[in-house]
C-alpha positions in Angstrom: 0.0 0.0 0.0 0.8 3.7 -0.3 1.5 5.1 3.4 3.2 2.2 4.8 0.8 0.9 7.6 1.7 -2.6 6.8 4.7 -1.9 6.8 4.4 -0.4 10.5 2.2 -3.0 11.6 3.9 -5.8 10.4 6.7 -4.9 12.8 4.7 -4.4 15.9 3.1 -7.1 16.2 5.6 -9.8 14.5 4.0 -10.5 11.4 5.5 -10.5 7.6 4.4 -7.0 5.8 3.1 -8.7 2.8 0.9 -11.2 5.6 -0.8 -7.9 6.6 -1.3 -6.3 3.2 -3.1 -10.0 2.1 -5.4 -9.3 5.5 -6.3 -5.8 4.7 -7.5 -6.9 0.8 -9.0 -9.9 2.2 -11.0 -7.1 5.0 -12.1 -4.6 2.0 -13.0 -7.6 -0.5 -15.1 -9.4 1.8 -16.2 -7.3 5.1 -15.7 -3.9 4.0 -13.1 -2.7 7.1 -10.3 -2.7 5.3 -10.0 0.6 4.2 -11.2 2.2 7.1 -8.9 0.4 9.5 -6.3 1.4 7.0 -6.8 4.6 7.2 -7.0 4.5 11.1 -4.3 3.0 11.3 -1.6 5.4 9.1 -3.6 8.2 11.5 -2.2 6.0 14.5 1.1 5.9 13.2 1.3 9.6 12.5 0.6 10.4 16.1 3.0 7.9 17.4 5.9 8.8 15.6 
């Protein structure tokens, strides 16, 4: 993705970053979160930098 949250997350909580990107497709294609917890997310990581 483009702002790196996969990236980001990936690393925080042990997983590989391309495990997390595969999870956030799979959460827009089928339930329709995955954008929005995307963008919450990169919001997140802004503030905690």
């Amino acid at each position: 993705m483009i702002l790196g949250v996969s990236g980001w997350l990936g690393k925080k909580i042990g997983m590989k970053e391309q495990t997390v990107r595969i999870l956030f497709v799979v959460g827009i294609l089928f339930f329709g979160v995955g954008l929005g917890l995307y963008l919450i997310l990169w919001i997140i990581k802004l503030l905690t930098k």
